[in-house]
MIDO-847872 format. One record per residue (C-alpha): x, y, z; residue number from 1. Coordinates in Angstrom, 3 decimals. Layout:
BEGIN
{{X, Y, Z}, NUM}
...
***
This chain:
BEGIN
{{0.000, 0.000, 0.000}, 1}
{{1.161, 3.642, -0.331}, 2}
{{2.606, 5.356, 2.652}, 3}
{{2.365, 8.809, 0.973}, 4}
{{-0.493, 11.610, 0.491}, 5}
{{0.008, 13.160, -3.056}, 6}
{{-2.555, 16.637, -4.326}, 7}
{{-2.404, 16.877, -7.702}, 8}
{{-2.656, 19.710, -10.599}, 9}
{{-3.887, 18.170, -13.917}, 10}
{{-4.277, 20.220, -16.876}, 11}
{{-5.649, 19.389, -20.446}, 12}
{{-7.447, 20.632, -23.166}, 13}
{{-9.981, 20.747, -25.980}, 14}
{{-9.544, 22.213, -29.323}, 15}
{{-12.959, 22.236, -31.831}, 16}
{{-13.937, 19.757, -29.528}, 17}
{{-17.169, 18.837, -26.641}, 18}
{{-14.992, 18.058, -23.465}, 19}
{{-18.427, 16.915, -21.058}, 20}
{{-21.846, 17.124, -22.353}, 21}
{{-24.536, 17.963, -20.515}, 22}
{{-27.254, 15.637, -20.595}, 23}
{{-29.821, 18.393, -19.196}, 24}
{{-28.824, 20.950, -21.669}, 25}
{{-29.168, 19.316, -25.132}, 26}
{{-25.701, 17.843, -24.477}, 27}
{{-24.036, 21.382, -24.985}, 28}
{{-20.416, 21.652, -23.078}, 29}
{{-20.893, 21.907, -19.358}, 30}
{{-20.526, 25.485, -18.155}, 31}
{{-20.928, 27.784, -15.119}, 32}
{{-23.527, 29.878, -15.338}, 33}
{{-21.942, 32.551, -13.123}, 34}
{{-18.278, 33.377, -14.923}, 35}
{{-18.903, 31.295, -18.428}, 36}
{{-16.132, 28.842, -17.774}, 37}
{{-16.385, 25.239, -18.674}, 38}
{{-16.748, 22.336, -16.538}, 39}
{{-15.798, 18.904, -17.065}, 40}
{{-17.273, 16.604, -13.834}, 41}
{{-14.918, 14.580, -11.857}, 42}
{{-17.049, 11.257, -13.196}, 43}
{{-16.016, 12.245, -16.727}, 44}
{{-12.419, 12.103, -15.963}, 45}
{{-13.024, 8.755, -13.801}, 46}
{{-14.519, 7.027, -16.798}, 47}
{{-11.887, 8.048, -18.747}, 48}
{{-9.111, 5.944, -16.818}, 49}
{{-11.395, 3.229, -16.468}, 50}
{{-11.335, 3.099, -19.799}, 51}
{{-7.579, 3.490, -20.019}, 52}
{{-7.071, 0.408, -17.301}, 53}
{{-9.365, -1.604, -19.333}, 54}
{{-7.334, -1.168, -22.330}, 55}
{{-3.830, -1.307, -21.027}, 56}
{{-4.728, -4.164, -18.261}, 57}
{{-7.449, -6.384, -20.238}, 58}
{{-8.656, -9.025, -17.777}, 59}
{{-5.660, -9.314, -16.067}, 60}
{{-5.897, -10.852, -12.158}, 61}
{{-6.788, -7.248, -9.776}, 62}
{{-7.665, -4.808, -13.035}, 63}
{{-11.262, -5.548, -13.485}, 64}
{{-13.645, -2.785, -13.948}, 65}
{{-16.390, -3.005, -11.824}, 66}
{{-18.191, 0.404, -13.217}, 67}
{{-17.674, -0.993, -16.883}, 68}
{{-19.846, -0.058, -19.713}, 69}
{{-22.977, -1.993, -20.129}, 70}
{{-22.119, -4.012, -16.975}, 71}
{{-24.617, -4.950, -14.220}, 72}
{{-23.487, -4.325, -11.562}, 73}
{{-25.539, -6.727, -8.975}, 74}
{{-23.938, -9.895, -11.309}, 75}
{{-20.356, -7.939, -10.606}, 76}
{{-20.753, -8.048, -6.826}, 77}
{{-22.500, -11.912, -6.872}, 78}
{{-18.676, -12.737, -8.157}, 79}
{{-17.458, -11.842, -4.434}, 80}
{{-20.053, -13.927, -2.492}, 81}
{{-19.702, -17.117, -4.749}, 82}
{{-15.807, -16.991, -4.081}, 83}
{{-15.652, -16.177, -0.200}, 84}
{{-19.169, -17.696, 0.793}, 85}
{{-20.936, -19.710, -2.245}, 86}
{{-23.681, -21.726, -0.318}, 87}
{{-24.907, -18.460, 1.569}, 88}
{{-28.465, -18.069, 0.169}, 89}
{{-30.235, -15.337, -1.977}, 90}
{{-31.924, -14.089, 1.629}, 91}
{{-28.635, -13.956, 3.147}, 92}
{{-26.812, -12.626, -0.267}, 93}
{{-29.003, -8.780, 0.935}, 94}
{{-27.313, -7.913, 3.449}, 95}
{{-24.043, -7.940, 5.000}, 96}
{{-22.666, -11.037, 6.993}, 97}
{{-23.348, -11.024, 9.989}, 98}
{{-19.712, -12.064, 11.123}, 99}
{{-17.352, -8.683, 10.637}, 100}
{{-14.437, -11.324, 9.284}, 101}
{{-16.854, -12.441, 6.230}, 102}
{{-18.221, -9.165, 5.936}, 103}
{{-14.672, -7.792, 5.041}, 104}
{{-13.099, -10.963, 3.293}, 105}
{{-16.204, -9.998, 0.793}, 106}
{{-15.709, -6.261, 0.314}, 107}
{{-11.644, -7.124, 0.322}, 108}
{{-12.555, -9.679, -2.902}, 109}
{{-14.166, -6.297, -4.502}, 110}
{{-10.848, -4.149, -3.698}, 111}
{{-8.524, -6.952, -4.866}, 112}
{{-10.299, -8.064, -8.222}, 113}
{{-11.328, -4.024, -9.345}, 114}
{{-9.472, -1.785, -9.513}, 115}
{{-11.663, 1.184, -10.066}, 116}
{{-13.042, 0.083, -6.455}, 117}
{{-9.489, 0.096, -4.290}, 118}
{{-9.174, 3.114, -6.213}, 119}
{{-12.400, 5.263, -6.617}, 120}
{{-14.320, 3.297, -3.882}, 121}
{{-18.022, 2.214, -5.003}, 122}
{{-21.229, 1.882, -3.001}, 123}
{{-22.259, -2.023, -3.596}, 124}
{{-24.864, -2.248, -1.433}, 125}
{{-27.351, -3.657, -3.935}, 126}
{{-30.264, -5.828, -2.588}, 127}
{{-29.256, -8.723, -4.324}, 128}
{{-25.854, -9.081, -3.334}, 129}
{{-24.642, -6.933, -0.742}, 130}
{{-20.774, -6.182, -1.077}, 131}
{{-20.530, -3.376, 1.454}, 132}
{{-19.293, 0.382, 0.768}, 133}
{{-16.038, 1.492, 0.383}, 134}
{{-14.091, 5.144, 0.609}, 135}
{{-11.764, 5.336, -2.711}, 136}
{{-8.367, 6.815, -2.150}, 137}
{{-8.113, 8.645, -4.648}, 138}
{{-10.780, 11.647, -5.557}, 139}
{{-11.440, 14.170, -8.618}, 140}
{{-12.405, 17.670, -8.061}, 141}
{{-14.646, 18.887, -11.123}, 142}
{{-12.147, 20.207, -14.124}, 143}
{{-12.954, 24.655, -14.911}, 144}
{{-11.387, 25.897, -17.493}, 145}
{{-8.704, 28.587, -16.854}, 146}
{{-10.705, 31.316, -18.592}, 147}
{{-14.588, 31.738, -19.476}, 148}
{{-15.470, 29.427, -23.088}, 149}
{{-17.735, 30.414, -25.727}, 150}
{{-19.330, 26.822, -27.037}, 151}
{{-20.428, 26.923, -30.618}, 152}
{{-23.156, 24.913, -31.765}, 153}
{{-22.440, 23.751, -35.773}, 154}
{{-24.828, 22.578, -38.324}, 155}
{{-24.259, 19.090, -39.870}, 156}
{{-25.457, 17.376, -42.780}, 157}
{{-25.783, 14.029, -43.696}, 158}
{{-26.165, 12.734, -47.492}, 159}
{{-27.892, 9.445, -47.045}, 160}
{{-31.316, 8.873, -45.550}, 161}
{{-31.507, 6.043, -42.369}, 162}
{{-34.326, 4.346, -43.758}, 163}
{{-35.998, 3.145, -46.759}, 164}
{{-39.276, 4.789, -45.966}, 165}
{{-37.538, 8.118, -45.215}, 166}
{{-35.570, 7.919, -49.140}, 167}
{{-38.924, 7.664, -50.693}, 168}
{{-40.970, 10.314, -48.919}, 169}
{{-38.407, 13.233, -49.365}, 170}
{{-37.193, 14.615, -52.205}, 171}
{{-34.056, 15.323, -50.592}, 172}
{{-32.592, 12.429, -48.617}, 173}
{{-30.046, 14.927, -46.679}, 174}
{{-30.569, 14.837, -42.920}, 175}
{{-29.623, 17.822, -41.292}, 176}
{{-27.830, 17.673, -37.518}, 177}
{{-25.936, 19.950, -34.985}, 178}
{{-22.951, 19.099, -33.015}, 179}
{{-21.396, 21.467, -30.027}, 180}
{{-18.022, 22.078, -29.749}, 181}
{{-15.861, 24.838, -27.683}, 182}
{{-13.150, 26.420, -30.308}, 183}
{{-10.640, 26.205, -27.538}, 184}
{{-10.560, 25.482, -23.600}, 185}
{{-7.613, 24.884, -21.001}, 186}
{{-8.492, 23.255, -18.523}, 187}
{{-7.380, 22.613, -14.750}, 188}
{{-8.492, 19.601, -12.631}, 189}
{{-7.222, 18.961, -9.104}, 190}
{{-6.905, 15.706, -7.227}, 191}
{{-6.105, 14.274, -3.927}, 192}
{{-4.624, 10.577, -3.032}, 193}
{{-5.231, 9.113, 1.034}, 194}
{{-2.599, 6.993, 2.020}, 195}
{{-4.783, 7.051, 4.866}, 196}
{{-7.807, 5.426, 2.815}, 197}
{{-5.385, 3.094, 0.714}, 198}
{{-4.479, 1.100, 3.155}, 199}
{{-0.938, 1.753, 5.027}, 200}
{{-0.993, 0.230, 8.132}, 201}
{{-5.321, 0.047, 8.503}, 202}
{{-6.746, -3.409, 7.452}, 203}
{{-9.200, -1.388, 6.195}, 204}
{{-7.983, 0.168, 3.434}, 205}
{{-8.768, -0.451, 0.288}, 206}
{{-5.294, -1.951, -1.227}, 207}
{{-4.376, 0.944, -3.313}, 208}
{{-0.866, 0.348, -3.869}, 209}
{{2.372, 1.761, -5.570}, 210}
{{1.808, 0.052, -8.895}, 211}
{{-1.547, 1.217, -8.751}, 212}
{{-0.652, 4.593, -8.427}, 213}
{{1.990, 4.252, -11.199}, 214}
{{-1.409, 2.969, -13.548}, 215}
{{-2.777, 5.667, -12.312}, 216}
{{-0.356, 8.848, -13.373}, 217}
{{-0.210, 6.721, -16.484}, 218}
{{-3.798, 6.781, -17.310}, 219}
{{-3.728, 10.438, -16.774}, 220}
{{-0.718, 11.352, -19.358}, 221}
{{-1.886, 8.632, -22.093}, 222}
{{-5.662, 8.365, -21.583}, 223}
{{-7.217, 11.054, -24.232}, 224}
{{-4.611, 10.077, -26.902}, 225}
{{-7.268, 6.703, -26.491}, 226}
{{-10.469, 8.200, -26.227}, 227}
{{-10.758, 9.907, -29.645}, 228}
{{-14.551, 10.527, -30.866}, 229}
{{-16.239, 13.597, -33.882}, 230}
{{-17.579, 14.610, -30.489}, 231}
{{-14.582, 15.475, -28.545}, 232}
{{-12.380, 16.992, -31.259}, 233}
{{-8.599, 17.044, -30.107}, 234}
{{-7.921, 16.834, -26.317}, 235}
{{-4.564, 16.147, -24.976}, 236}
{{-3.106, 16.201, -21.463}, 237}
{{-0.983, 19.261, -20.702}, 238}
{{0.606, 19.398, -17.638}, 239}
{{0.478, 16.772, -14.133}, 240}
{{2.112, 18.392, -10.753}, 241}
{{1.923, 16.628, -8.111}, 242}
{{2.791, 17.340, -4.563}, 243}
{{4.540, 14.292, -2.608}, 244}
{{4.099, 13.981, 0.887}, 245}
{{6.300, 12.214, 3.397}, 246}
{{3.484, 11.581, 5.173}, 247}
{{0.573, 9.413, 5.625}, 248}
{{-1.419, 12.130, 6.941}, 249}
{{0.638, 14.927, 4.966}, 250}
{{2.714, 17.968, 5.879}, 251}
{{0.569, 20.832, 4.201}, 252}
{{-2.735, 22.134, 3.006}, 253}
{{-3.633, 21.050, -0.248}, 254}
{{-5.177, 24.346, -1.433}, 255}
{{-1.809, 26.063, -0.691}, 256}
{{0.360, 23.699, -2.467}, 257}
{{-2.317, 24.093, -5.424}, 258}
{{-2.119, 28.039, -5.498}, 259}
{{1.685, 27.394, -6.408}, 260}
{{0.559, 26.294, -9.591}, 261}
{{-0.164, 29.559, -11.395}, 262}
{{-1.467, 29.686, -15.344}, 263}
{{-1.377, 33.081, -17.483}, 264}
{{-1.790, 34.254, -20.539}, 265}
{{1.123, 34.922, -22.661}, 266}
{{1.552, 37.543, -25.449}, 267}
{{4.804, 38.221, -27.680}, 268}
{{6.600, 36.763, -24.880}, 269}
{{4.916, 38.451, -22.097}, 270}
{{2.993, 36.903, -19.556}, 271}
{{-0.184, 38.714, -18.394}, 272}
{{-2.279, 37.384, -15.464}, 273}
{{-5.785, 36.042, -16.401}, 274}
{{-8.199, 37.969, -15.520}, 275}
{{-6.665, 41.194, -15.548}, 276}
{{-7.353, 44.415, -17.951}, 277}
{{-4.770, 43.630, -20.447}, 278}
{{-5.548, 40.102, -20.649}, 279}
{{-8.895, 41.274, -21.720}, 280}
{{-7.656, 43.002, -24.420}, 281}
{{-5.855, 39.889, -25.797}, 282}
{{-7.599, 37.652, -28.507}, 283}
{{-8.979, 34.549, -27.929}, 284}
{{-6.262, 31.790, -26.420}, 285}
{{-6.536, 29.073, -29.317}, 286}
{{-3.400, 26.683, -28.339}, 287}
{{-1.540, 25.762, -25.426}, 288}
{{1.295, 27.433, -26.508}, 289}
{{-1.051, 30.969, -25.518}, 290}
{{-0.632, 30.167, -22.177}, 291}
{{2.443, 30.491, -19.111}, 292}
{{2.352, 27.508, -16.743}, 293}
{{4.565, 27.800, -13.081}, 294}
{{5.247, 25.990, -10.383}, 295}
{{6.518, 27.552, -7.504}, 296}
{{9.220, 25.607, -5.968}, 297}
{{10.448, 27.939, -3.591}, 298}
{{10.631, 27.637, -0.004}, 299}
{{8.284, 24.514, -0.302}, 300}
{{7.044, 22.910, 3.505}, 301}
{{9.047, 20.686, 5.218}, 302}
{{8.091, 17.490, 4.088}, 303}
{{6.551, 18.137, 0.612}, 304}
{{8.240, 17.811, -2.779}, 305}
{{7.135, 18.727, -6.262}, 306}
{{7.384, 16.161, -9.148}, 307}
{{5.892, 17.174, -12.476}, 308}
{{5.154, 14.015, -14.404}, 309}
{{5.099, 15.674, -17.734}, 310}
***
C-alpha cells in the first residue's frame, strides 16, 4: 500500500472539440452559469481511466472494472459472495454477513479483483448481493477551465437517408444535424490521493498500492490520446504536478500547495495574469502554446516535494 499523500494539478485541453456534455442541456459543453467557464465533472475524468485500465490491463488478475460499460453491476458483486461464501443463500446474499471477518473478506474480494473500487471506492450495497461500501483513495475535483469558453453549436449534414421509408418520402434524402463544440478550452483539474484510505498500516484500506498509483499517473498522461470521438475533437493532457508527501497524513494544506501552480496568458513573450485588464484586451487563447504555466518551488514545507510528471 502507499505510505504517501500526493494533491495533484492536472491540466488538459480541448480544441474544436465537446470536453463533457450535458445531458440536461441538449448535451451542450458543461458550463458555469456565473463566470462562463467550462466544466468537465470529476465522473467524466473517472470514466476516462477506467477506460484506459481496461485497455492497457485487459482481464488481467486485480484490473477488473467493476463500473464498466454496459455491466450490471448486482452480477459484478454476486462474483465476491460465490468466491468467499458460495452456499450463503439469496436471503442472506441482501445484506451484510453477519460475522465482521466475512463481511470484510467480501468487500476485500471487490478491492482486490477491481481496480476502479481500491481506487475510486463504489457503493455495492445492492439488494441482491450486498458487497458493502467502500471510501476510494483517490478523488477528482470537477475540471474549470482557466478562462470563461464560448461553445459553438455547428450545423451538420448528412447525405444518405436512415431508412428506406424516409428515401422515398423526401425529395431530398439529406438529414440535417448539430454538433457542439468549444473552439478552444484549457483546462485545470485537481486531485487528492489518502494513504490514509489506501491502506498503510489500517486493514481497512482499500489496497491501493504503488503500482496502482503508477497505472494511475499513467492513465492520466496517455488516456485522451485513447479516447478519440467527432464529439470530442482534439484533447490532450498538458501538464500533471503533483505534490509528494512524506506523510501518511501529509505535511501541508492542499489548497496552498495548489495556489503554487499559477497559469497566465502569454503575449509576444509576455505573460499577463488572467483575468486582468490587459488580458482582456488579448484575442482569444486558441493553443496551449497561448498560455504560461509555473510551479513555484520555492521555499516549499518541510516534508513536501514537487514532481511534475510531464
Amino acid at each position: 500500500m502507499i505510505q504517501n499523500r500526493y494533491d495533484f494539478v492536472y491540466l488538459f485541453d480541448v480544441a474544436n472539440g465537446n470536453p463533457n456534455g450535458d445531458p440536461d442541456a441538449g448535451n451542450l459543453p458543461r458550463l458555469d452559469p456565473e463566470t462562463n467557464r467550462g466544466l468537465v465533472s470529476d465522473v467524466c475524468l473517472k470514466r476516462k481511466v477506467r477506460n484506459f485500465v481496461s485497455m492497457a490491463k485487459g482481464n488481467d488478475s486485480g484490473y477488473e472494472i467493476f463500473v464498466s460499460e454496459r455491466a450490471i453491476l448486482e452480477l459484478q458483486q454476486k462474483r465476491a459472495w460465490d468466491a468467499v461464501l458460495p452456499e450463503s443463500t439469496a436471503k442472506e446474499r441482501e445484506k451484510l454477513p453477519k460475522e465482521e471477518a466475512d463481511a470484510r473478506k467480501i468487500t476485500r474480494w471487490m478491492c482486490d479483483n477491481y481496480y476502479d473500487v481500491r481506487t475510486f471506492g463504489a457503493v455495492m450495497s445492492t439488494k441482491g448481493a450486498n458487497c458493502g461500501q467502500v471510501r476510494g483513495p483517490v478523488q477528482f475535483a470537477f475540471a474549470h477551465s482557466v478562462e470563461p469558453i464560448l461553445p459553438l453549436e455547428v450545423s451538420i449534414t448528412r447525405m444518405a437517408a436512415t431508412t428506406q421509408a424516409d428515401a422515398e418520402s423526401k425529395g431530398d434524402i439529406r438529414t440535417m444535424g448539430r454538433k457542439h463544440i468549444v473552439p478552444y478550452g484549457l483546462y485545470r483539474a485537481h486531485g487528492y490521493v489518502s494513504a490514509c484510505l489506501a491502506g498503510g498500516e489500517q486493514a481497512k484500506g482499500t489496497g491501493f498500492s504503488e503500482e496502482d498509483l503508477e497505472l494511475l499517473w499513467t492513465a492520466l498522461e496517455q488516456m485522451f490520446d485513447h479516447d478519440r470521438s467527432a464529439a470530442r475533437g482534439e484533447m490532450s493532457a498538458r501538464r500533471l504536478v503533483i505534490f509528494k508527501h512524506n506523510s501518511a497524513l501529509g505535511n501541508a494544506s492542499a489548497a496552498r500547495l495548489f495556489d503554487r501552480v499559477r497559469v497566465n496568458r502569454t503575449s509576444e513573450g509576455a505573460e499577463i495574469e488572467i483575468g486582468s485588464g490587459d488580458a482582456e484586451q488579448l484575442p482569444p487563447a486558441r493553443s496551449f502554446s497561448d498560455y504560461m504555466v509555473h510551479v513555484d518551488k520555492t521555499n516549499l514545507p518541510a516534508g513536501v516535494q514537487v514532481v511534475e510528471r510531464f
